[in-house]
Each structure stands twice: as C-alpha cells, then as structure tokens.
C-alpha positions, 0 to 999 in steps of 0.5 A, a space after each residue: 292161396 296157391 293151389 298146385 297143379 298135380 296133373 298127370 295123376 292118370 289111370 286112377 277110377 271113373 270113365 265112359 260107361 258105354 253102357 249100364 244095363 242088362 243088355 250089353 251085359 248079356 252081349 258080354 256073357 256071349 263074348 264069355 261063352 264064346 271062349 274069351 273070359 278077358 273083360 275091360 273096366 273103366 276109369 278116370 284120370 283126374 288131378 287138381 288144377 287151380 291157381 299155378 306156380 311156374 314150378 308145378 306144372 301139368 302133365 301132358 298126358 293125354 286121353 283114349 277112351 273105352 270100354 265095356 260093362 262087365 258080364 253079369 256076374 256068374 259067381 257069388 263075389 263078382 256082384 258085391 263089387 263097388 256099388 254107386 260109380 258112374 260106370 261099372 266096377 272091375 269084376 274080381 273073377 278077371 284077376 291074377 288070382 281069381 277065385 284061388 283055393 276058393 277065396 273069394 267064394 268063402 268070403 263072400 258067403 259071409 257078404 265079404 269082397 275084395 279087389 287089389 290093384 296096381 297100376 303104373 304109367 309111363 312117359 317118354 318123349 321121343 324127341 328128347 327136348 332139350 329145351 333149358 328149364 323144361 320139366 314136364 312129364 316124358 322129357 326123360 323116361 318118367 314113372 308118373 303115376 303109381 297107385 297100389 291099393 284094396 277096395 273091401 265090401 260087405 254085403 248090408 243084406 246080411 244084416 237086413 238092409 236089402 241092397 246096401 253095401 259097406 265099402 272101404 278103399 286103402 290107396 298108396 299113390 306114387 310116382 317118381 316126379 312129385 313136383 309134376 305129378 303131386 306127392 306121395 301118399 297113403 290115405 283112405 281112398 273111401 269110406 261110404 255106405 250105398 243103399 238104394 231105395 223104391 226098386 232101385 230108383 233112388 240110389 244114395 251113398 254117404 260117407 268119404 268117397 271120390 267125386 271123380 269115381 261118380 260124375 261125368 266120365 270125366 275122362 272118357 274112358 281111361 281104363 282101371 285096369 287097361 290104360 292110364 291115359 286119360 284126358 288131360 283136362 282136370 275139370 273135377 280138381 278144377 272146381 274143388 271137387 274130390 279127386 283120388 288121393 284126395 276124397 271128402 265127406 259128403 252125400 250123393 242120391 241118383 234118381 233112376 228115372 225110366 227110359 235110360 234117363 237119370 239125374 244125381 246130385 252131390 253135396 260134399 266138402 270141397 277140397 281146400 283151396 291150398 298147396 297139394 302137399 299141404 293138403 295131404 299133410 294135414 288130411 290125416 289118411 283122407 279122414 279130416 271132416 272139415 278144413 279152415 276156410 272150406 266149405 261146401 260144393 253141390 255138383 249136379 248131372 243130369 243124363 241119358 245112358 242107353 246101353 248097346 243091345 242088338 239092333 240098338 247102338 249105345 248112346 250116353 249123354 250127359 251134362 252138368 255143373 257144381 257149385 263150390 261156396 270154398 272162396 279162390 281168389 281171383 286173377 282180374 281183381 285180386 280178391 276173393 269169389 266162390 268157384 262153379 263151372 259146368 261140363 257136357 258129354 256125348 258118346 254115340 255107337 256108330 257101328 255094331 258089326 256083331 249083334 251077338 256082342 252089341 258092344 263091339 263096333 266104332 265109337 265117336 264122342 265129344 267133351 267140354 268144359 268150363 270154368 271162370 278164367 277169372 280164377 282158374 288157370 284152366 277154363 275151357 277145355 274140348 275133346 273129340 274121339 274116335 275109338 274102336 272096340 272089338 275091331 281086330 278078328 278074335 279080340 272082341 275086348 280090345 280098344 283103339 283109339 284116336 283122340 284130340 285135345 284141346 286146353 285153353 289157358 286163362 290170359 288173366 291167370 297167365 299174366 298174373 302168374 307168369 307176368 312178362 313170361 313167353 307162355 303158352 296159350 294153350 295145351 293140345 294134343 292128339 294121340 293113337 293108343 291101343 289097349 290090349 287083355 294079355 292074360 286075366 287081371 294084366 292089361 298093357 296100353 300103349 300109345 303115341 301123341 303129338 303134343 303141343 306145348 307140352 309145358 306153359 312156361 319155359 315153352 316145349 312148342 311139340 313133343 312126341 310122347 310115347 306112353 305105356 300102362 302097366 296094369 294089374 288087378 289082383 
C-alpha cells in the first residue's frame, strides 16, 4: 500500500509545555498585571510520513520552540477551554473578539465555550532554485498550510459529572500545493468526552481525537497561535498514529503521580496505511469507526514536567513509544509487519533573570526519534534547540529561537523507491525565527533557515528558506 508524505501540515496543535502548574501560571498573571494581557500558546506541527512516491514529497519546514502556560483564568469561560492536551489551550480572552458584548460570559454561565482559529504559513526560498523537476515548498512563494476551524465545550458539571467537559472541533484544512502538503478537507477535528477521577490523579478522554494534540510535544514547541514552523519530523503519522486532519476513536488516561512525575497511555484506531487522499475520501468528515486492514495502535509516555516558579528552572523530560498492530510493508523483504518505533525529549530552563515571571529566560532542549527503516522512509530523527522567552526589555512574551535539524532517510526504502536515482540521504536544516504578539489574538513569526536537501529526489542540495506565519484566534 502507498502511504503519501503530507509533510508540512505546520502550525496545527501540540508543542512543548514549558510548564503545567500553578506556579508558572501565576508568573504569567504578574506579567498580566504588570500591563501586558499578550499570552503565547502552543502547538504542533504533524504530517503523515510513510512509504514515499517520488511525487509526493515532504516539506522543509523546520522547527522553533516556545512557549508559555497561560495565566489562570480570571474570567468564567477561559477555564472551560480544551481539557486533556499535552500542554495548555489558548485562552479566549487573548482573542480578536474577547468577551464582546459580554458573549462569552453568557455562554459560559450555561457551561458553553468557544474558540475560533485561523492559521496560515508561508515559504519562499530566497534562492530561487532552478533545479529541473524540483517541487518542494518554498521553491515559489507557497501558502502551505491553512487551517480554519471552532473548538466548542460544554462544562459536564452542569449535569453532575464534576470535572468533565464535552469537546467538539470542526476543522477546514487548506493550502495551495496539495501534492506537497496533502489535500483539502473539512472534517470533525474531535469528538471526545474528558473526565478526571481521584482529585485529578486519574485523567481519561474517549472519543475521536488527535494523538498529536496529546503526546510528546512532538514539535517543540510550534505555536497554535504564534508560529507555524515546527519540526520537520513526523514521528507521530510515521507510526500511524492521528495527526490533524486525520484523528481516530479511541481512549486515553494519564496518571498524575506526585512530584511532576506522570505516565499516559493511548489505545486508539491507527490511521490507514494508505494514499492521504484515499483516507480523506473515505473518513466521512473524520467519523469512520474502523477502516479495512487497520487496526489497533497502544502509544505510551512516561514524564517529568516541573514547571518555572522563583528559584526554580522548568524541566520536562519525556520518553515514549507505540505500537501499532495495522501491517506495512517492508522494504527489505517485500512483505508485511506491524509498525512501532519510540521517542525521548528534554527541555531545560537555563536562565531565569526575572523571578516575578519565572518563565522568562534562556531554553535548551533536544529530541529523537525512531522507526524501523525497514518500512518507514523516515526512521531516525534529532533536534537540538536553543530558544529565549521574554529576552527583549518590555516583551516578556516573545520567543527567539535558534534550532537544528536532522532527518535520516531509510537506504532500504530509497532504493526500493527511488531505485537507481541520485537521492538525499538526508533532510537537515538550521533556522533563527522570532514570534512576535502584535495585538491580542493576532500573533506574526517570521523566520529564516538554511536547509539542506530540501528535496529527496531531483536534489536541492541548499535552500534559504524564508518563512511567515500569520495567525488568528477569534
């Protein structure tokens, strides 16, 4: 079966959660009172990678991490945003619209929330290659990622389930280079019920839902609202597993043991093991319960996250890995074998110059990857980052970021599918962004990378890519 690679599906959900507790939400609220309501959010930047065709050929966007938790909320809707993601939701009082003529205020006494997004990203490579048959993003101006979408709640309190929320997510994707960045669609971004048990040491959400929204910080730290550039890797659509525009049934529960300590679990439906655009033919709007020859995929994490507090530097380590039963076929051998592969994360605080925003300071973390290269083109992959937050006098929620990249390509997978073909052994990059807040709920990143092999085959041995993210939450 031929699994196209829709990389470049940047700027959607997940990333790095600096911190999760109280403490660095209160440093935020100093920030707030301080006179400056802007508040960064996370997310991630995931797209399938599997068995390639020479046509469809991943994106060479790269990563910049960031961000920081929100404040807590201060209002009566902010707190009914999206509950169970591996790092906070974007808070709906920074948005265009805010509380307008008391909106979200009367929703929300009736346990009702929203949040509207729409986010865009940019390529261009400002050395105009000419290189014959090339076609990657950035090669000509390219819009490739657009993604307009609501996520709704509803507050299961109201109806005597303490702590648990309904969610639902409607999700266009866009862009304007399909057999780059895989095709275009509208489908249920998620369907779930959360509930958490024992005080909250127990979390458990059911339903349709994206495993890139819960796992990882698979791209550290991409940002839901500032920024669309997050790693190129695409551990998660490697393995099979739900990434947006794609999400499947299942169930996840997280135990929240003491001393930022933590460990969740997944068992869902694997994405198929076929062509994208099959996939989304035949989804029916994201809500297909099984899918001939798919089956089951366990993903487990197991972590550290302790937040920024004064006198006390963020820390977040993690480490996984997944099991997927769906069978792919092998390069080495032509038939057929259940998929897996494992990952590991850490993200250290190395500078905190301001304890009354503990956030703020200088960042350095690191990734990898795996899968078998004996059936996925892309098997192991690295990054190392450095990256500021509040480093610019008067903008405590900025970021800057320096981050390297580094995708190994599978021999066994390029000479079967590239057989006699002058490829690239491998996808590097290395880019400087900065995210900037202009006013509440619009957020601009810019960036700049030198990528190498920004293309497997024909070969674009350097690009200087130049990227912009336009963001808005409403």
């Amino acid at each position: 079966m031929k699994f196209v690679i829709a990389a470049a599906c940047a700027a959607m959900w997940s990333s790095v959660a600096l911190a999760q507790a109280s403490a660095q939400n209160d440093a935020q609220k100093t920030a707030q009172d301080a006179g400056n309501d802007d508040v960064q959010q996370t997310a991630q930047n995931t797209a399938p990678v599997g068995k390639p065709t020479i046509s469809a050929r991943p994106s060479s966007t790269p990563g910049t991490p960031a961000a920081t938790v929100p404040p807590p909320p201060t209002n009566n809707y902010d707190q009914l945003g999206v509950k169970g993601w591996a790092t906070p939701f974007p808070l709906a009082s920074d948005s265009l619209i805010g509380d307008a003529g008391g909106l979200r205020t009367k929703l929300a006494d009736n346990g009702l929330y929203f949040l509207g997004y729409s986010l865009n990203g940019f390529a261009y490579d400002l050395r105009g290659n000419n290189t014959p048959g090339a076609n990657y993003n950035g090669r000509r101006p390219t819009y490739y990622f657009g993604s307009t979408g609501i996520a709704m709640t509803y507050d299961a309190s109201r109806i005597g389930l303490e702590g648990g929320q309904f969610e639902f997510q409607l999700n266009a994707l866009t862009n304007a280079a399909n057999d780059l960045n895989g095709p275009k669609n509208v489908d249920i971004g998620s369907l779930t019920y959360f509930q958490p048990f024992l005080h909250d040491t127990f979390e458990v959400k059911v339903g349709y839902m994206v495993l890139a929204n819960e796992f990882m910080g698979a791209n550290v730290a991409g940002s839901f609202a500032n920024g669309s550039l997050g790693p190129s890797a695409a551990f998660i659509g490697v393995v099979g597993a739900a990434f947006p525009g794609l999400n499947t049934p299942g169930i996840t529960i997280k135990y929240n043991a003491p001393n930022h300590f933590y460990d969740k679990v997944a068992i869902v439906r694997a994405i198929p093991n076929e062509a994208v655009q099959t996939i989304v033919d035949s989804e029916r709007f994201g809500m297909r319960l099984s899918y001939p020859g798919t089956k089951a995929l366990v993903m487990n994490e197991f972590g550290y996250n302790r937040p920024s507090a004064p006198d006390q530097h963020n820390l977040w380590f993690r480490a996984g890995g997944v099991y997927n039963w769906t069978q792919y076929t092998r390069f080495d051998t032509g038939g057929t074998s259940s998929n897996r592969g494992a990952y590991a994360a850490i993200d250290y605080q190395l500078t905190q110059p301001d304890p009354g925003m503990p956030f703020r300071g200088i960042y350095a973390g690191a990734s990898f990857t795996y899968a078998p290269p004996n059936m996925n083109l892309f098997s192991r992959y690295f990054e190392a980052r450095v990256y500021g937050l509040g480093i610019i006098p008067g903008r405590p929620l900025d970021m800057a970021s320096l981050v390297f990249t580094d995708n190994s390509l599978s021999r066994s997978a390029l000479n079967t599918e590239f057989r006699g073909l002058d490829t690239a052994n491998n996808l590097a990059s290395i880019t400087a962004s900065y995210a900037y807040h202009i006013l509440p709920g619009a957020f601009v990143q810019v960036g700049l990378g030198v990528v190498k092999n920004a293309e497997i085959y024909p070969k674009v041995n350097w690009a200087l890519e130049s990227y912009l993210s336009v963001n808005l939450i409403f």
